[in-house]
TISE-512692 format. One line per field, with one value per atom (N, C-alpha, C): x negated, y, z negated; residue number from 0; residue in three letters; atom name. Coordinates in steps of 0.001 Angstrom, whole numbers, always signed. Each point is the difference from the previous one (the first is absolute). Layout:
N
px: [X,...]
py: [Y,...]
pz: [Z,...]
i: [NUM,...]
aa: [ALA,...]
at: [CA,...]
//
This chain:
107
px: [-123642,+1437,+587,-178,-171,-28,-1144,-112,+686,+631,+1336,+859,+293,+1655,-223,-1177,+28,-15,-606,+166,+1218,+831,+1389,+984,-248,+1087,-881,-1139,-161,+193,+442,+606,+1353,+809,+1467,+97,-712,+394,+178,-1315,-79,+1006,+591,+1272,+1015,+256,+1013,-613,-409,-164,-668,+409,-487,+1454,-1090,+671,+1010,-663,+1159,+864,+1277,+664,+461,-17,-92,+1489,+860,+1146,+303,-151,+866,+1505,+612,+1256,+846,+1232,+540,+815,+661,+737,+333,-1664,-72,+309,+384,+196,-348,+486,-222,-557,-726,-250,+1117,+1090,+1083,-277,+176,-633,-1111,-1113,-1278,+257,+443,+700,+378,+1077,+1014,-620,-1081,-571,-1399,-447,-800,+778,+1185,+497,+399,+870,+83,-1176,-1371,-834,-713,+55,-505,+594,+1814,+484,-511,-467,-1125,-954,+32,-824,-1407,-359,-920,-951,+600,-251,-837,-1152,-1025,+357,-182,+245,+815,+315,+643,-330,-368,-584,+1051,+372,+1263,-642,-107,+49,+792,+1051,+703,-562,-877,-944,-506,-495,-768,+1209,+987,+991,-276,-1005,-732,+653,+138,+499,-1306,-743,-1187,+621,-301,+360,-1415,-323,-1019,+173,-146,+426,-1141,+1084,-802,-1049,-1088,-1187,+811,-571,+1447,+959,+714,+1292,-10,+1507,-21,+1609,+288,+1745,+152,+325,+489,+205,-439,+859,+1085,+801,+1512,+512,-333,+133,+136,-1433,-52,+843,-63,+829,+2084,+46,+1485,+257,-858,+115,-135,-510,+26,+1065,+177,+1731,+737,-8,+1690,-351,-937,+395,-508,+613,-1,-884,-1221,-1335,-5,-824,-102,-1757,-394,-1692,-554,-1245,-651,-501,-999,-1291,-520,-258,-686,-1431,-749,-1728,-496,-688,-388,-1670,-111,-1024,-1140,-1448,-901,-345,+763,+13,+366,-266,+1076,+701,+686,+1198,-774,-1284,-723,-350,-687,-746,+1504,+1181,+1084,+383,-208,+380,-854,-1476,-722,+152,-189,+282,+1029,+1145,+1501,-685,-148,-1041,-717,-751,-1337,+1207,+865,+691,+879,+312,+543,-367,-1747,-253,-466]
py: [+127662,-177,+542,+1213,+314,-903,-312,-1438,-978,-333,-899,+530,+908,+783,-125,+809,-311,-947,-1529,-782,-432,-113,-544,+1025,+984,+731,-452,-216,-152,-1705,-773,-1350,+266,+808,-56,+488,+1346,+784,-945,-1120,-1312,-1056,+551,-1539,+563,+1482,+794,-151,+238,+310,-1590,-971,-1324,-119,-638,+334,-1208,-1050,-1129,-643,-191,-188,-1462,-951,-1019,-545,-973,+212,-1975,-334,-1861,+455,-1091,+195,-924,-136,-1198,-330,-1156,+37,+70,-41,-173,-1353,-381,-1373,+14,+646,-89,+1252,-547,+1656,+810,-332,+1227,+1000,-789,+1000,+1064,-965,+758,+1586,-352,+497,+1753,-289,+902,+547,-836,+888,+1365,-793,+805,+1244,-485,+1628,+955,-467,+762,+585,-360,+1074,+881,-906,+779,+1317,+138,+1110,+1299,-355,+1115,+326,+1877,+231,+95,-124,-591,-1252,-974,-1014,-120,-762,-291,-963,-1008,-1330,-896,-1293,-722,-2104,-323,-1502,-662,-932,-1139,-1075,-796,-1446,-990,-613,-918,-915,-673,-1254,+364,+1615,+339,+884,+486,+717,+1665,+275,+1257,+750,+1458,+1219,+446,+685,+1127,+1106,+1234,+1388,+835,+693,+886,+1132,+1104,+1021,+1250,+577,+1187,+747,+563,+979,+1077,-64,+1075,-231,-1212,+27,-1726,+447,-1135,-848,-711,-212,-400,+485,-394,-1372,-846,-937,-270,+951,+92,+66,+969,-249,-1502,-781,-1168,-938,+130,-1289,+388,+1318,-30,-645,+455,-255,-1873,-703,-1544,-288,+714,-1003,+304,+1575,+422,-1225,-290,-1004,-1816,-31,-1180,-1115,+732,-410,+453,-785,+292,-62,+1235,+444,-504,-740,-1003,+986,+837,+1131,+552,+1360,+931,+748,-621,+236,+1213,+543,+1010,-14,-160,-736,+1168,-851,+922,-747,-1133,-1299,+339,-128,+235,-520,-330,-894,-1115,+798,-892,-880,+81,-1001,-766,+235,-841,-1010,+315,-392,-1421,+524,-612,-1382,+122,-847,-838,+414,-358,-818,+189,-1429,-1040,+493,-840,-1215,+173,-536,-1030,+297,-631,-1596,+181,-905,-788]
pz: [-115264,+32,+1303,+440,+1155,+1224,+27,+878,+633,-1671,-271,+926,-681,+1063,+1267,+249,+1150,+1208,-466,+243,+563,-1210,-183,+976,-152,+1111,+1219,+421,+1416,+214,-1162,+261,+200,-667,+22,+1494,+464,+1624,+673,+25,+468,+619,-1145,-220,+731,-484,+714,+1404,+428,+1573,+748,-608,+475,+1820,+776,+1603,+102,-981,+239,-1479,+196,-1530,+627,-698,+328,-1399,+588,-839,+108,-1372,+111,-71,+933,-61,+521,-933,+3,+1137,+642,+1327,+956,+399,+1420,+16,+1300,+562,+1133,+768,+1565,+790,+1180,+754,+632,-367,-101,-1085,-1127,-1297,+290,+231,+377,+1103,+1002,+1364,-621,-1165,-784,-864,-907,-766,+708,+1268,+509,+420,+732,+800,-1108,-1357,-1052,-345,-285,-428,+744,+953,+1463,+168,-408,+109,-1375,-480,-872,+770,-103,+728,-484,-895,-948,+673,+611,-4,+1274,-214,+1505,+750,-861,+302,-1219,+328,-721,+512,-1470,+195,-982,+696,-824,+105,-1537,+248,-1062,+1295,-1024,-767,+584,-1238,-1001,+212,-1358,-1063,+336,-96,-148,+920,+213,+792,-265,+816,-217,+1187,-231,+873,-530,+589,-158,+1775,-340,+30,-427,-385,+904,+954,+721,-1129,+554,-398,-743,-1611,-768,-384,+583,-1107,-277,-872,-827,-279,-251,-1,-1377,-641,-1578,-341,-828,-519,+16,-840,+5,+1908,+578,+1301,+685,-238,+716,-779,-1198,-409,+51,+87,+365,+1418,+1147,+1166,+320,-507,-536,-254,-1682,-430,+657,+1003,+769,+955,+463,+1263,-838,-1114,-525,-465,-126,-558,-1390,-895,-1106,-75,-1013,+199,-1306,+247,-1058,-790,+851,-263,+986,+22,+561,-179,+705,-195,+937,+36,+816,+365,+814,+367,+1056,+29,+1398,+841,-117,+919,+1309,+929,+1745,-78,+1286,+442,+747,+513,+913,-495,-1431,-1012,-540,-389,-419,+1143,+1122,+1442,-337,+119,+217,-1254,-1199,-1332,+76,+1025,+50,+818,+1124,+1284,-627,-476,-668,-658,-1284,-732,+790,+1167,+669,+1005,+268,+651,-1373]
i: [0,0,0,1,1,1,2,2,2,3,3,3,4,4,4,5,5,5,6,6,6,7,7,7,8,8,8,9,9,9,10,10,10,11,11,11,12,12,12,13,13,13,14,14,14,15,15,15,16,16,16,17,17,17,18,18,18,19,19,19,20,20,20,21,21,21,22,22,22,23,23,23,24,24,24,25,25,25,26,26,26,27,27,27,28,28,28,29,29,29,30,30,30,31,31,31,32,32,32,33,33,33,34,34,34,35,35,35,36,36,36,37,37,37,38,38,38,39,39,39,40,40,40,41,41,41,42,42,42,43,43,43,44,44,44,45,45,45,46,46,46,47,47,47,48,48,48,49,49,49,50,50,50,51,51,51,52,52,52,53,53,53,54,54,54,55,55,55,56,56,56,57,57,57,58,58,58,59,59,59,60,60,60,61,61,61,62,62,62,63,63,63,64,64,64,65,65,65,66,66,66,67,67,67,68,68,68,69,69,69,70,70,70,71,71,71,72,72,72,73,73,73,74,74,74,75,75,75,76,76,76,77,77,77,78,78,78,79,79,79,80,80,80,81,81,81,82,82,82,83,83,83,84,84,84,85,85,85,86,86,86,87,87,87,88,88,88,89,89,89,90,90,90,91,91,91,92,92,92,93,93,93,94,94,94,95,95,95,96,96,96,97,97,97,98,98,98,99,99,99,100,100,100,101,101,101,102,102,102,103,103,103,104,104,104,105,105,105,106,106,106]
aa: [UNK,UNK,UNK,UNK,UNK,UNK,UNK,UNK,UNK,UNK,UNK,UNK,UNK,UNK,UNK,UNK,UNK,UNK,UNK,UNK,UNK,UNK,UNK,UNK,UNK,UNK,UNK,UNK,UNK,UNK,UNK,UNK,UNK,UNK,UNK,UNK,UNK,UNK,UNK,UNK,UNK,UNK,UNK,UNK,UNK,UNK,UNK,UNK,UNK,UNK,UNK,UNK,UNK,UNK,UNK,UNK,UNK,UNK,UNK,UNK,UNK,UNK,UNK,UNK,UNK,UNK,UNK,UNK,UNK,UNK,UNK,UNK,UNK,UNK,UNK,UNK,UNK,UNK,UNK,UNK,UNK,UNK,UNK,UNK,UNK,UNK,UNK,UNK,UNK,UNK,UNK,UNK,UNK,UNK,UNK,UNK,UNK,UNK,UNK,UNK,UNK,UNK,UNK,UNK,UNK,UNK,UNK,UNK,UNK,UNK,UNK,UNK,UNK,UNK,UNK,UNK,UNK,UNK,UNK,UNK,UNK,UNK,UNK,UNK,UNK,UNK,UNK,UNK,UNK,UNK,UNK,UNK,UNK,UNK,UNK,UNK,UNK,UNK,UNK,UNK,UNK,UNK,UNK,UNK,UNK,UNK,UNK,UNK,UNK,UNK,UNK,UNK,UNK,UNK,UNK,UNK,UNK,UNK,UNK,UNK,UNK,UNK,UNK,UNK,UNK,UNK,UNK,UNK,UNK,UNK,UNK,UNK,UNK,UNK,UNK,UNK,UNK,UNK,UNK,UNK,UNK,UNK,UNK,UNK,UNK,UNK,UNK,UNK,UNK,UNK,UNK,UNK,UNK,UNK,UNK,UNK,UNK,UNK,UNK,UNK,UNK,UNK,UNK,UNK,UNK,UNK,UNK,UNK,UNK,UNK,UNK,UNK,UNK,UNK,UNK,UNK,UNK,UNK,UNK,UNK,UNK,UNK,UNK,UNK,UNK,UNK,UNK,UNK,UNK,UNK,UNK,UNK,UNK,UNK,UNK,UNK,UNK,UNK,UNK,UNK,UNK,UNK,UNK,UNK,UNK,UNK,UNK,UNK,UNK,UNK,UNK,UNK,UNK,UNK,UNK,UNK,UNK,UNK,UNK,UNK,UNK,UNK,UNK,UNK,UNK,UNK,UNK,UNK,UNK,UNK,UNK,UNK,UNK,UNK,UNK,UNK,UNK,UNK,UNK,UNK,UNK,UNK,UNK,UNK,UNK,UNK,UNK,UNK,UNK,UNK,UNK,UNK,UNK,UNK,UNK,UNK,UNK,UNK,UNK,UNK,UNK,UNK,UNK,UNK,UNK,UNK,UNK,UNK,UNK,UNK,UNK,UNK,UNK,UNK,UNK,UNK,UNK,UNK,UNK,UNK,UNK]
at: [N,CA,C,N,CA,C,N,CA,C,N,CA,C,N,CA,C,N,CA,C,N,CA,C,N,CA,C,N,CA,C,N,CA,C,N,CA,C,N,CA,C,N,CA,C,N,CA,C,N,CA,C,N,CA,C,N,CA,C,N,CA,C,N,CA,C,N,CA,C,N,CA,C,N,CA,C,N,CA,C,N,CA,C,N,CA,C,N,CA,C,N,CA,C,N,CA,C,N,CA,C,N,CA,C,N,CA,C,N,CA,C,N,CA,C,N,CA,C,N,CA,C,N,CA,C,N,CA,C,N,CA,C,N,CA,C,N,CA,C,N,CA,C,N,CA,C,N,CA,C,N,CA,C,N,CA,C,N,CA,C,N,CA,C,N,CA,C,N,CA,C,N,CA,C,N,CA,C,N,CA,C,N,CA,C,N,CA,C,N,CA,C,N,CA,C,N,CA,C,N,CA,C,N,CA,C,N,CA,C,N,CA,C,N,CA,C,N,CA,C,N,CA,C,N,CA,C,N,CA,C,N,CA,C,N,CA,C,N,CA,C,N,CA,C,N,CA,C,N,CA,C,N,CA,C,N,CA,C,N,CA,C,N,CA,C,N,CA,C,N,CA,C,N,CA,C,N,CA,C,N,CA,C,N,CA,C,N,CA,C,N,CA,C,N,CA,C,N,CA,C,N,CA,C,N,CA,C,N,CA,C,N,CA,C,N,CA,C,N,CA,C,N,CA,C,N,CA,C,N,CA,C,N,CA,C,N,CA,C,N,CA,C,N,CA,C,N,CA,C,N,CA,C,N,CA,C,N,CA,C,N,CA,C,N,CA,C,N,CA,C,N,CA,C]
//
């Protein structure tokens, strides 16, 4: 049983400390949007990097070594600037590998 627990808390640390949170979200249209939503999260200092894509309706955020930006955080910062948030995944995916999937999909 032991085991168990332990397991499961070293899946949950996991989840907690995942580097990229990857977010569907409604309303993008244009790379103005995109443009606005990057500099908004960008202004978290939390934040590494940031991947937008309007076709897929994807926000990805990577999250500096150690921290983390709340849910509630990212999805207030969305609706204040007029997006509405599908779901929030938290991921061990890069940005590099979303980058990359986002390309591929494209040709």
């Amino acid at each position: 049983m032991k085991k168990l627990s332990f397991f499961a808390f070293a899946l949950l640390a996991g989840i907690a400390q995942a580097g990229t949170i990857e977010m569907k979200v409604h309303g993008l249209v244009c790379g103005f949007c995109a443009q606005g939503i990057e500099k908004t999260l960008r202004r978290n200092p939390a934040t590494a990097d940031v991947v937008v894509s309007l076709e897929k309706k994807l926000v990805a955020v990577a999250t500096r070594d150690g921290q983390d930006i709340s849910d509630a955080e990212l999805t207030k910062a969305l609706i204040d600037s007029g997006y509405e948030v599908k779901g929030i995944t938290r991921t061990q995916r890069s940005l590099d590998e979303i980058r990359a999937g986002l390309e591929q999909k494209k040709k």
